[in-house]
N, C-alpha and C positions, 0 to 999 in steps of 0.2 A: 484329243481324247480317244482313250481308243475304243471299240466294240463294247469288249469286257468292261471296262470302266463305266459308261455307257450305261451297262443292262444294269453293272453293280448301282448308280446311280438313282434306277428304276425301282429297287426293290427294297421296301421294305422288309427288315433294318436294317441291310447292308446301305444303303444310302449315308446312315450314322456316323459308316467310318470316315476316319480321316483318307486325305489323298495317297498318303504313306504307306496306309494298311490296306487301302482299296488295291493299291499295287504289287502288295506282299500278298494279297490274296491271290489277285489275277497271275502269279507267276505259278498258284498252285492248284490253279483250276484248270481242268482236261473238257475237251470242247467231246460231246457225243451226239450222234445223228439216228434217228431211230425213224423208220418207215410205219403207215399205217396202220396199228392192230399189233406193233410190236411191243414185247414186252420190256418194258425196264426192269422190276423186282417182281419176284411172286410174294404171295401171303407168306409169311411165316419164315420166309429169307433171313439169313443171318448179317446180312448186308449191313455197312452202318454208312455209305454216301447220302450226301443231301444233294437235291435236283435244284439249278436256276434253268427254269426255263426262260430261254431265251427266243424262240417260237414256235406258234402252235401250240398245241394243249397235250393236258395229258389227263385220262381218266383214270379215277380210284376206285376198285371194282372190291368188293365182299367176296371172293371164289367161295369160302365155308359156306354160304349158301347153296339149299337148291331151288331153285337156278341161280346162280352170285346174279347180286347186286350194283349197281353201278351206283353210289352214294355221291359223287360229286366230280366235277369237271373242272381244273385249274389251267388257269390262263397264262400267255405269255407275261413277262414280268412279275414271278410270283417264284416261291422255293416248294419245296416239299421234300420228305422222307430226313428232317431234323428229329423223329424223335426216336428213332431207332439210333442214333448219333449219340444222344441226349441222356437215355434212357436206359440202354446198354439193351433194348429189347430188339426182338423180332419183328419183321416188318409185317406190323398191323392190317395194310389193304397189298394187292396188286395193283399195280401203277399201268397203265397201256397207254401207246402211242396213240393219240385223236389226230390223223394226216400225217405230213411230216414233221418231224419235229427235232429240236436242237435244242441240248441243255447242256449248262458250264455244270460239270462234277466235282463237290468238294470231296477233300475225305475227311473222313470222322476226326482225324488228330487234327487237322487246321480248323475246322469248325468247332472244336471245343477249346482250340485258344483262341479263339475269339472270345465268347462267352465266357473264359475265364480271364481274359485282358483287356477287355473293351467292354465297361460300366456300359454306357449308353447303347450299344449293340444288344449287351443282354439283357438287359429292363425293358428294351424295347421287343425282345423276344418273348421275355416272359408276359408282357403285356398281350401278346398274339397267344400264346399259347394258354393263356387264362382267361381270356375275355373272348375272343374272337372261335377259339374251339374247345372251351371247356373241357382242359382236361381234369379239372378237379369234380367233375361234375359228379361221378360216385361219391367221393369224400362228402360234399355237399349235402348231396342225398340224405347220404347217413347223418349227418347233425340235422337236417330238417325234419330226419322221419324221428328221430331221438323227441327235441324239441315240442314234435306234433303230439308222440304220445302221451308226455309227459303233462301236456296240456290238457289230456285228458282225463289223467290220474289215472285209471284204473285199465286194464288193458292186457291183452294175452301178448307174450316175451316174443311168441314167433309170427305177429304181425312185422317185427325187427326182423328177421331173417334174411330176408329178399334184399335190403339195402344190404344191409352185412357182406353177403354172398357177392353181391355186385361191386363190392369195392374191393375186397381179395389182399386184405392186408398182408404186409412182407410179414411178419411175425406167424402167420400163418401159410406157407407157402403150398401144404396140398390139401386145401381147403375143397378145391375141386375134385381131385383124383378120389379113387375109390379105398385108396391103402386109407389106413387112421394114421392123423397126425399125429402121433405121441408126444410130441415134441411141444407144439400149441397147444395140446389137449391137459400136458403137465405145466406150463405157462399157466393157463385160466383157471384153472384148481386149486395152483397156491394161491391166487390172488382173489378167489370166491369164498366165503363163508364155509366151513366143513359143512358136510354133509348136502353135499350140493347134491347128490343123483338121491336121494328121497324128500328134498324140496319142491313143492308144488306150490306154495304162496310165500313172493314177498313183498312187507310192508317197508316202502323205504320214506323216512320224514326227516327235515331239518332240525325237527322240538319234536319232542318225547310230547304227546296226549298227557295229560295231568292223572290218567289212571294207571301209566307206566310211569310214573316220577319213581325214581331211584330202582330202577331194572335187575340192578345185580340181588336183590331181595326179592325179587319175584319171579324173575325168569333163569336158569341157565344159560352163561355167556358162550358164544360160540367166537369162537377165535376164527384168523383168517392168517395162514403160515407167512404169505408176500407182502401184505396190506395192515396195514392199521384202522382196522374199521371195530365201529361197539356196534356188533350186534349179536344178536337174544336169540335164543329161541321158546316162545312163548306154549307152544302146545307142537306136537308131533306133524310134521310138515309145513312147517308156518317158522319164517324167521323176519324179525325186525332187525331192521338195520339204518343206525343215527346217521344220515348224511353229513359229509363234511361242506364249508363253506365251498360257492359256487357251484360250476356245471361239474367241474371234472370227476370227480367220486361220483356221481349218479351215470355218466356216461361213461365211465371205466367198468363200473360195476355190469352194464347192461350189454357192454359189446363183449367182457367176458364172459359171462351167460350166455350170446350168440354162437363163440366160439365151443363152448363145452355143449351147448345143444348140437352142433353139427357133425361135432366127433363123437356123442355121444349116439347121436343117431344111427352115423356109419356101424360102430359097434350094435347098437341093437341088430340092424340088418341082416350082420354077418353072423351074428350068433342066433337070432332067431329059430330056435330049433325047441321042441315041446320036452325033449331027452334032455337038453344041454342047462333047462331050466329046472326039470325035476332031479338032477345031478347036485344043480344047486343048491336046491333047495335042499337036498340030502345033506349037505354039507351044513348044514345050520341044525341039525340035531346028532352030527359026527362029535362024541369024545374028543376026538386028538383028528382034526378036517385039515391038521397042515398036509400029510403025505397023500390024502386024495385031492387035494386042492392041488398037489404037484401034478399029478397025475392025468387031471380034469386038463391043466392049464396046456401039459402036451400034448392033449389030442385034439385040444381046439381049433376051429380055422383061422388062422394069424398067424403072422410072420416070424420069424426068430425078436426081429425089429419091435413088433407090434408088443410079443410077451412079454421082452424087457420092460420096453415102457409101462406095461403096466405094473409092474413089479415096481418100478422106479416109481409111480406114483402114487398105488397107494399100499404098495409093501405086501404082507399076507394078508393084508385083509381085500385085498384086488377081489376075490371072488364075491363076496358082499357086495360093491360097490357094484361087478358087473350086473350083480341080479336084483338090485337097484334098477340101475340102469336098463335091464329088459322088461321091468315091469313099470317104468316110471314113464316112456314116452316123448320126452320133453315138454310136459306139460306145466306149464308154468306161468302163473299169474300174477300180475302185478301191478300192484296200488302205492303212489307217489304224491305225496305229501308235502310240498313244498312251499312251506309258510311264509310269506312274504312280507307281511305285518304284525309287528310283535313289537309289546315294550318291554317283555321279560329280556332280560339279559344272554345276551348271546351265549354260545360256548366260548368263541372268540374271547367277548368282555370276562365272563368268569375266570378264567384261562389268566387274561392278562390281572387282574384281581389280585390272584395267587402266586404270581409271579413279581408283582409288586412288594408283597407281604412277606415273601422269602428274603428278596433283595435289600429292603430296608432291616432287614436284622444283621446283615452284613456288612453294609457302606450307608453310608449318608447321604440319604438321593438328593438333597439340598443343599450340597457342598455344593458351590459354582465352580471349585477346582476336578470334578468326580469326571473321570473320560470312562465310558462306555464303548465295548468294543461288540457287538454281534456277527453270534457266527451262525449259520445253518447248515447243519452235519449228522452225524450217528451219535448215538449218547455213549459212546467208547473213545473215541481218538482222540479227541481235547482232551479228557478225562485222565488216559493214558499218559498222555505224553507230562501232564500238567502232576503226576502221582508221586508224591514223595515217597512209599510207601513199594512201588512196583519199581523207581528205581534203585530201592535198599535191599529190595528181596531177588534183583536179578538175574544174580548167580544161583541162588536156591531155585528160582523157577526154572533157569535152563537145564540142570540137573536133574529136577524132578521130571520135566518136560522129553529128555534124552530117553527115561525108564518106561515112560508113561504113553505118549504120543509120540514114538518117534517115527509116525510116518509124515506128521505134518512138519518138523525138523529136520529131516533129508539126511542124505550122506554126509558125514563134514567130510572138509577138507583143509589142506596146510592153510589159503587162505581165509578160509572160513569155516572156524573148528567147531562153531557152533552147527551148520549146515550149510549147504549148495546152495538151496534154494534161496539165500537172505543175505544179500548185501549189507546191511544193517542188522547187527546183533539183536538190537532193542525190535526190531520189527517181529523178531521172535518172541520175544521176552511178552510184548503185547499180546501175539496170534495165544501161545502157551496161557496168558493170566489170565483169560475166562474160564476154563478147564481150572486153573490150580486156587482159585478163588471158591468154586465151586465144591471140589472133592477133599484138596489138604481141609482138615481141620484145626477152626478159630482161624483161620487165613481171611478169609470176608471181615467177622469182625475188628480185627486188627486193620484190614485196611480201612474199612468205614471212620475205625477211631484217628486215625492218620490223617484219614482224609478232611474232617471236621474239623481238627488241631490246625490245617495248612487253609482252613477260612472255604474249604469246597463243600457244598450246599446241591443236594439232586432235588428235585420236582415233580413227581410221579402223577401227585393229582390233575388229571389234565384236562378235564371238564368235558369228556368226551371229543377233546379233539386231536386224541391218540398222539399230541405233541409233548414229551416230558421235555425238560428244564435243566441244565447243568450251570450253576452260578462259583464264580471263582474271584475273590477279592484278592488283587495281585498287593495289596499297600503293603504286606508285612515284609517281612524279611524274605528273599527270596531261600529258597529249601532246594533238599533235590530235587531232578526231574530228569527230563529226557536230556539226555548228557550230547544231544545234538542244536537241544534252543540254548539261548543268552542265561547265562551265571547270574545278570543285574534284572534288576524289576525296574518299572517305569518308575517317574520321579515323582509323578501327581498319583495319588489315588484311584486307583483303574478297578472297573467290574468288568469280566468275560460274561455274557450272558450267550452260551451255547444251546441253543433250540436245535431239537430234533428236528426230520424232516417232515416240511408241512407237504401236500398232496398238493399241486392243478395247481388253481385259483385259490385254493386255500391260505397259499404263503403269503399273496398280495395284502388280506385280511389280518396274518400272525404278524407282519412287518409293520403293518402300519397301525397295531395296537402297540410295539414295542417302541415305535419309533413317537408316538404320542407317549409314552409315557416316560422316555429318556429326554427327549424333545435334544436341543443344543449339545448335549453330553454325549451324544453319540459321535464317534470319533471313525468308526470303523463297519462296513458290510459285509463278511463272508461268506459266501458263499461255496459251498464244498459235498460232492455226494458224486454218485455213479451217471455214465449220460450212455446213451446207445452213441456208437462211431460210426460217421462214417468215413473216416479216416484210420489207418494203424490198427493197431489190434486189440485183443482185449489186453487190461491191464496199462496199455499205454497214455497217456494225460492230458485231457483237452485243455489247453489257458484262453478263456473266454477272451476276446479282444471286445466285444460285442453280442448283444444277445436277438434275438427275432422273433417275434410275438407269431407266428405261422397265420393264426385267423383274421390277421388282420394286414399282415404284411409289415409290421412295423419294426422297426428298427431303435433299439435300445443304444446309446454308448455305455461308457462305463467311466465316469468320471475317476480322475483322479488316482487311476490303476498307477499299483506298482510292483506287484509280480512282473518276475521275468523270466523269461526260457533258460537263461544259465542256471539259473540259482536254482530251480524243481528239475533240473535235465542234473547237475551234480547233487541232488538230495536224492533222486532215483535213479541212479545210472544205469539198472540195467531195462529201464522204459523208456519210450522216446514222448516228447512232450512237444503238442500241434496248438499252435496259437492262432486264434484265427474267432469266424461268427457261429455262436450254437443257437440252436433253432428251440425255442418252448414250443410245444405240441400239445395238442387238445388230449391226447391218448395214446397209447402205443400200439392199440390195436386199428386203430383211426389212420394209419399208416400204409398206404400202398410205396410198391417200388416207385412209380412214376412219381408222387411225390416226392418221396427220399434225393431220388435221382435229379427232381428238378433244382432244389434246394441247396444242394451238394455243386449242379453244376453252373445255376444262375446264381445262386447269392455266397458263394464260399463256404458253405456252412462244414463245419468237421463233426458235428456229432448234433444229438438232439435230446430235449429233458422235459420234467414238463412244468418248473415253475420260474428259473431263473429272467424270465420276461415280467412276470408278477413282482417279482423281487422289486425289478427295477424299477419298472411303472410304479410303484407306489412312492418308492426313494427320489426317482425324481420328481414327483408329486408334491413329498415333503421338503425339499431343496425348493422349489419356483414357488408354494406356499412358505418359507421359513421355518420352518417347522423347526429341519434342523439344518447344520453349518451347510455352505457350501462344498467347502475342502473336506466334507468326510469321504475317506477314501471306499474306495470299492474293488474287492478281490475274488473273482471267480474263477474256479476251475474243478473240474470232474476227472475221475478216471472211468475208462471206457471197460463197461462192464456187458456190454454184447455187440454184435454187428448186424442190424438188421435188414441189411442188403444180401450179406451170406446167411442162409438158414441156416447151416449147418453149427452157426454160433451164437445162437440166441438165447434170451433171457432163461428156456427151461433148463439150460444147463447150468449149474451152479457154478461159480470161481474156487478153485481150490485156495485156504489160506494165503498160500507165496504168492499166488496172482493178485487178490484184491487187496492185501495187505499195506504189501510196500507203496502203491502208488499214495494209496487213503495216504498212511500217513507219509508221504514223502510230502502234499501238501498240506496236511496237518501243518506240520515243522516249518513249511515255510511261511504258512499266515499268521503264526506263532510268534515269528521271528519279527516280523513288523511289527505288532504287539508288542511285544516285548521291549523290543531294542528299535521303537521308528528311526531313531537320528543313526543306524547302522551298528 
């Protein structure tokens, strides 16, 4: 045996590996001798080696301090500097020589094939790195201080700050800097209640109080642009807002509010001036306040960067919100209402209620032969692809679409005379049939009446749980439709029941009232929406193999898959499609790089969402209770609609059409198509 082997033997988790790979390591490891008080890395190094020491020690010193810190002394038989490797970060401490000292050098590229080729070497790492030095310990933070307040019910928003700030989510990446993040600051805006900068109190409850029963009669609804949330606004700074099922709506809602206090602050700071507020205020008794509002906006202090974005957020009416904003504070209070004991019926129960009472005017829910297929999606792309109606009219739409929209159309060309941008004609035909549904007149109702005739049934009343309903009885005679699924209809009597998307925790509860009330007759679980990557790029396709519950570590399979990479790699050719584990997360803003990083490089993960773990947990729930068959299959997959490792491509940027189109429906079509035609 030799030395190297030896020390590798000594250390945990390199002990884990095999004799083979202990060997393959040791030909790639560089022996280094360093004298007492020498340095190995400084702070903030771009370095990515990881250290075995092999003798003598080595000190982790704080330099950012004044006077740095010495936090810890590691011993012979031990590693260190894995997480700048790991992480893709900077090195966190300075490393010093304690005497003399000798360490085997990996480099970064053979320490992360290990981790990503040796199971037992990286469970056994992430086990060090999550137990032994809590690197999640901010994340943590932030759900216990979340948790505590809410314990409390009533409570001011910036007692949350301090976690928030400490955990320095990737979705926000100059959270610290003094620039404004425009970019996070338009992120948590769309997904907060309007009128979020003269908000001072909000009521958040699971159940409406009995003197708010039926809201839209007594209060003004306030919309939310990103989010599907119902909430009110009851009196002038005061908004209610109905929680959805579980944690994640109330902790989505609260760390967006974090984020728009923090940018919101920087902006008060910087504008703080008594001129730039009486300017403002001029502007709210200006006739015609657009060309001083231009005027105002250029001599402000902010960046070219900074103007845009807020032009991009909240359009001309930016000056408003800004003087909102320098009179508002972030002062914000908030009372949480989270009813735990009820025999009144859920939103959930009513929900599935009405969803029952549509379905039986269409199929026979006691026919023993009825197969039930469930999909979870947008309330367009089944709809679409399924429309007799949109594939009769889709020469008139591309025509009108060419006059009308032709920026979203592109250039044509010989092979694609419709436009550049769309491998699939119909992909257009879909992007154009919101617009010409809308504007052609009796277009809407003509298709509505088509749609009816061809047995399709929508669901709008949703009991407050912002989930509509698309029902499709495939028994009749098959009609047109997307001229890329199957000509034939199943042989048994089939219902599509397509659900919008549920939120978090929410899905666990919408699955498992569907899955009780099809019980046996579900035959199918789809799964289909947008996920952050972190793999490939936007628009390209994650094929779930697997899903990961993040809070808990757990690990989902996926029975009975049978998507495949050929078949969504030739329905979207020009996006590439990554099969592999996606990660359910608690939030998006719940999210540091170290996280992201560690996920990505311990457990495979290609991208992350935040219900497709609820999904499963419940499905296999109802499979090991009976509930329903075994063999019902299960198909998941996402197209990647941000990267939140690269700021520069995050959720505040929107997808143009041809980006988020084609992917959606390239797996539309393909879970269509098993549907459809299971036996091929």
């Amino acid at each position: 045996m030799t030395p190297v082997d030896a020390l590798l033997l000594r250390v945990h988790p390199f002990q884990f590996l095999s004799a083979d790979r202990r060997a393959w390591l040791a030909e790639r490891m560089v022996a280094r001798r360093y004298a007492d008080g020498e340095v190995l890395v400084k702070e903030l190094d771009e370095s990515r080696e990881v250290f075995v020491i092999a003798t003598g020690a080595i000190e982790a010193i704080d330099d950012l301090r004044d006077p740095p810190v010495r936090l810890s002394v590691i011993t012979a038989g031990h590693y260190i500097g894995e997480r700048s490797a790991l992480f893709e970060a900077p090195r966190q401490l300075t490393l010093r020589a304690v005497g003399d000292v000798e360490v085997q050098v990996i480099a970064a590229d053979a320490f992360l094939a290990l981790v990503q080729e040796e199971p037992a070497f990286a469970q056994a790492l992430a086990r060090a790195l999550t137990g032994k030095q809590g690197i999640f310990g901010a994340y943590r933070h932030m759900q216990a201080r979340v948790y505590a307040l809410l314990d409390r019910r009533e409570f001011l928003h910036g007692e949350l700050l301090p976690a928030y700030r400490k955990l320095m989510p990737a979705l926000h990446p100059k959270l610290a800097e003094d620039e404004i993040d425009v970019g996070a600051l338009g992120y948590v805006v769309a997904r907060l209640p309007e009128g979020v900068t003269r908000t001072c109190f909000y009521y958040l409850t699971t159940a409406l109080p009995e003197l708010y029963q039926d809201p839209d009669d007594k209060f003004d609804p306030v919309p939310t642009k990103a989010r599907r949330r119902a909430s009110w606004e009851p009196m002038s700074g005061k908004h209610i807002v109905l929680l959805r099922d579980g944690i994640s709506d109330v902790t989505d809602l609260l760390t967006c509010l974090c984020g728009y206090a923090i940018e919101a602050r920087k902006l008060r700071h910087r504008l703080r001036s008594g001129e730039i507020l009486a300017r403002l205020r001029r502007l709210t008794t200006e006739p015609e306040p657009e060309e001083a509002a231009r005027e105002l906006l250029a001599e402000l202090p902010l960046s070219p960067e900074e103007r845009r974005g807020l032009i991009s957020i909240w359009g001309d009416r930016w000056w408003r919100e800004v003087r909102n904003i320098l009179l508002h504070h972030e002062d914000i209070a908030v009372e949480c209402d989270i009813i735990l004991e009820s025999y009144n019926s859920s939103a959930a129960e009513t929900w599935t209620s009405q969803v029952r009472e549509k379905a039986a005017v269409l199929v026979d829910l006691d026919n023993p032969e009825l197969e039930v297929h469930i999909i979870s999606s947008n309330t367009h792309s089944v709809s679409n692809c399924l429309s007799p109606y949109l594939a009769k009219q889709a020469d008139a739409i591309l025509t009108w679409g060419r006059e009308h929209y032709p920026h979203v159309c592109g250039m044509p060309t010989e092979e694609r005379p419709w436009g550049a941008p769309w491998a699939h004609r119909e992909d257009l035909v879909y992007a154009l049939g919101r617009y010409y549904l809308e504007e052609v007149p009796g277009a809407y109702a003509r298709w509505d009446v088509e749609e009816r005739n061809a047995n399709h049934r929508h669901l709008d009343e949703t009991a407050f749980t912002g989930i509509a309903v698309d029902l499709f009885d495939l028994s009749g005679e098959a009609g047109p439709c997307d001229p890329l699924l199957p000509t034939t209809r199943p042989e048994r009597p089939t219902l599509i029941v397509n659900v919008d998307y549920a939120f978090g925790q929410q899905a666990e509860q919408i699955l498992a009232s569907l899955l009780f009330l099809f019980g046996p007759r579900v035959r199918s679980v789809n799964v289909m929406g947008k996920a952050g990557g972190l793999v490939g790029g936007r628009g390209d396709v994650q094929l779930a193999e697997s899903v990961l519950l993040q809070s808990e570590d757990q690990v989902f399979s996926l029975p009975n898959r049978d998507l495949d990479v050929e078949e969504l790699q030739a329905l979207i050719p020009d996006r590439r499609v990554f099969p592999g584990r996606v990660l359910t997360v608690a939030g998006t803003l719940l999210q540091d790089r170290t996280l992201l990083h560690f996920y990505q490089r311990i457990y495979g993960c290609i991208g992350l969402e935040m219900e497709g773990s609820f999904f499963m947990r419940q499905l296999q729930r109802a499979i090991q209770t009976g509930v329903v068959r075994p063999d019902v299959k299960t198909r998941f997959a996402y197209y990647t609609s941000d990267l939140p490792l690269e700021p520069a491509h995050n959720l505040s940027e929107g997808m143009a059409a041809h980006e988020g189109v084609p992917p959606l429906y390239g797996i539309t079509r393909a879970m269509l198509r098993r549907i459809l035609a299971p036996d091929g």
